[in-house]
C-alpha positions as CSV (number, residue, x, y, z in Angstrom):
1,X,0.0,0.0,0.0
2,X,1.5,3.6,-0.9
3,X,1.7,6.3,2.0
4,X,-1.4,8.1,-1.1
5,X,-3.8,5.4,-0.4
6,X,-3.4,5.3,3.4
7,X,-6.7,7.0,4.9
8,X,-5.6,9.8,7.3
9,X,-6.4,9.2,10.7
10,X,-6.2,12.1,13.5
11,X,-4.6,11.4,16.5
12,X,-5.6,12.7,20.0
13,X,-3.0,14.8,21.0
14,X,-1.8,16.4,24.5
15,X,1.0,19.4,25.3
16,X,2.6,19.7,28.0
17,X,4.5,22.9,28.7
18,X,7.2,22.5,31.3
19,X,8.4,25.9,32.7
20,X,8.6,28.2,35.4
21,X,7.8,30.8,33.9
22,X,5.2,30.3,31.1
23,X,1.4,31.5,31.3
24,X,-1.0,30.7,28.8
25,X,-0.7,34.1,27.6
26,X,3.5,33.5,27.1
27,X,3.3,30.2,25.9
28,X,4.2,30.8,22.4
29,X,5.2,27.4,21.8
30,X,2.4,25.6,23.6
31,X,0.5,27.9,21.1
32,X,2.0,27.0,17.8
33,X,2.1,23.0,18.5
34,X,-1.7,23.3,19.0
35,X,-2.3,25.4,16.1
36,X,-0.6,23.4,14.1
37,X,-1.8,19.6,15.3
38,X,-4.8,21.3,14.4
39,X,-4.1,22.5,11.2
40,X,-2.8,19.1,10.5
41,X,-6.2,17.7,11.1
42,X,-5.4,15.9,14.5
43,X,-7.5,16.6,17.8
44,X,-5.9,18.1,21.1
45,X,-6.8,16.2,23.7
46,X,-5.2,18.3,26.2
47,X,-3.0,21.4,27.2
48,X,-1.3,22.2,30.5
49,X,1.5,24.0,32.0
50,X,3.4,22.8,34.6
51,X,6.9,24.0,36.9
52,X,9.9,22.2,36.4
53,X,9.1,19.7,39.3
54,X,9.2,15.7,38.6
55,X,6.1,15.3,40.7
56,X,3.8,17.6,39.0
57,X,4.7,16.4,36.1
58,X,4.4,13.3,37.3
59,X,0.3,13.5,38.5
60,X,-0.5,16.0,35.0
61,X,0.9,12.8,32.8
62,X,-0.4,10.3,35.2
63,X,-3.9,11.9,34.8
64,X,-3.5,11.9,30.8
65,X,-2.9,8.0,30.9
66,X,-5.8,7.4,32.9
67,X,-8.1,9.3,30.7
68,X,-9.5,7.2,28.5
């Protein structure tokens, strides 16, 4: 099968901004990966911003896999 007869199928998609000092008004890179997952056709299943700290990482990732 070529990649032109392969039907397109979006993926559910989550960001995860890792920063101390990002807002979602400053998160200009958070911004453009949705925009363009979006663009691309695929869904965003979830955004968040998190501090630079293993264990709130940890739960906002460990929420995500639980989600079904």
């Amino acid at each position: 099968m070529t990649a032109e007869a392969r039907e397109f199928k979006p993926l559910r998609v989550a960001v995860l901004t890792v920063s101390d000092t990002r807002t979602e008004a400053t998160d200009k890179s958070g911004a453009v990966l949705v925009e363009r997952l979006r663009t691309a056709g695929h869904v965003l299943a979830a955004k968040a911003i998190v501090r630079d700290d293993i264990f709130g990482i940890r739960a906002i990732v460990a929420g995500w896999i639980a989600d079904p």
